[in-house]
C-alpha positions as CSV (number, residue, x, y, z in Angstrom):
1,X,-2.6,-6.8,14.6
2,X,-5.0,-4.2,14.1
3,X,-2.3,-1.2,13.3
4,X,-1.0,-3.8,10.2
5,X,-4.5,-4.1,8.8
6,X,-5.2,-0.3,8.3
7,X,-1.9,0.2,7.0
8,X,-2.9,-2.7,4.3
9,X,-6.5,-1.4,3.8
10,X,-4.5,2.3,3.5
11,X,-2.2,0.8,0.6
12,X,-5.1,-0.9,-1.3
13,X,-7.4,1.9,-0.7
14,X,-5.3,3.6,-3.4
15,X,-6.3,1.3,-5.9
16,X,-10.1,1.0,-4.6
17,X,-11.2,4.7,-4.6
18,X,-14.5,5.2,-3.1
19,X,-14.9,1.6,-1.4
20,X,-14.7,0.9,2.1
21,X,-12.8,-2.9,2.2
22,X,-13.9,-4.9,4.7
23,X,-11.5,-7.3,6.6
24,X,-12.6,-10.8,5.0
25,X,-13.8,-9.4,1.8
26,X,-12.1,-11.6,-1.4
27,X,-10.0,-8.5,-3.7
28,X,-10.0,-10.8,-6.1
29,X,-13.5,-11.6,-6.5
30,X,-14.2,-7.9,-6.4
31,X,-12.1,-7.6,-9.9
32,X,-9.5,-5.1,-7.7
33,X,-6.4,-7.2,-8.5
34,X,-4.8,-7.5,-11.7
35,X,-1.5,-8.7,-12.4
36,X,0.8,-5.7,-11.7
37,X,-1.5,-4.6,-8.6
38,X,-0.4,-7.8,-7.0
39,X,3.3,-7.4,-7.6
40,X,2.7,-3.9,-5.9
41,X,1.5,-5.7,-3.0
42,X,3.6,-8.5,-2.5
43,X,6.6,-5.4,-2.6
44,X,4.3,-3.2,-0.4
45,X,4.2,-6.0,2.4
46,X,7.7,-7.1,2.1
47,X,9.0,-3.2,2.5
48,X,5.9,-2.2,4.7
49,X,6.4,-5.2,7.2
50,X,9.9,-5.8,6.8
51,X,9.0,-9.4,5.5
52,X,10.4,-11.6,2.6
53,X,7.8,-13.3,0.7
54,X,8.8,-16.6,-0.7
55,X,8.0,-18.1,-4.1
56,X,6.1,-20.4,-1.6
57,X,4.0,-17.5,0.4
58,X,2.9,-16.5,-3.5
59,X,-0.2,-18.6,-3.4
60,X,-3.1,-16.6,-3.7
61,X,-5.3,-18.0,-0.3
62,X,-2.4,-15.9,1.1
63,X,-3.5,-12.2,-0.7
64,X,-7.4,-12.7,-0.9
65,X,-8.8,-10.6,2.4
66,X,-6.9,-8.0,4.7
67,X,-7.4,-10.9,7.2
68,X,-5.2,-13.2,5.2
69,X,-2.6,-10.9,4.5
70,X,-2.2,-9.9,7.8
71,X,-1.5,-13.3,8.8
72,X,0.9,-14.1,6.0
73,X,2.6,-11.0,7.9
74,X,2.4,-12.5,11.4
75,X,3.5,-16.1,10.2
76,X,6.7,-14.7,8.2
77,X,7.3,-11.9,11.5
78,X,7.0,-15.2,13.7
79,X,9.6,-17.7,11.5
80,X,11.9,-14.6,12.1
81,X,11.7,-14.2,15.4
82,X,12.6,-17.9,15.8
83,X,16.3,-18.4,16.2
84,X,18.0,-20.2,14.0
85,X,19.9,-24.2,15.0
């Protein structure tokens, strides 16, 4: 969803002043994340989105882009949604 990916590009652009982040660029290649920005993040997303990430969601294919961040969102959004047997 388009409205969660400037609200995630809006949180990191905190941290990146002066760069505009594209969608499917890495944050980690970059140099942007260290270890305490992406405990921020991981917190920002769970309170942002309403989301609990999982010590299995903490892999970091799951934090590298906007794009894959967003998803993340959608999947965990989606396993909610689904009622429970």
């Amino acid at each position: 969803m388009e409205q969660r990916k400037i609200k995630i590009k809006g949180f990191l652009s905190r941290f990146f002043s002066n760069y505009e982040l594209a969608d499917t660029q890495d944050i980690f290649s970059l140099g942007f994340v260290n270890s305490l920005l992406a405990i921020q993040l991981v917190s920002f997303l769970e309170k942002e989105f309403e989301v609990t990430i999982e010590d299995q969601d903490l892999d970091m294919e799951n934090f590298r882009t906007v794009n894959s961040m967003d998803a993340l969102v959608e999947r965990k959004k989606a396993l909610a949604s689904v009622p429970s047997v």
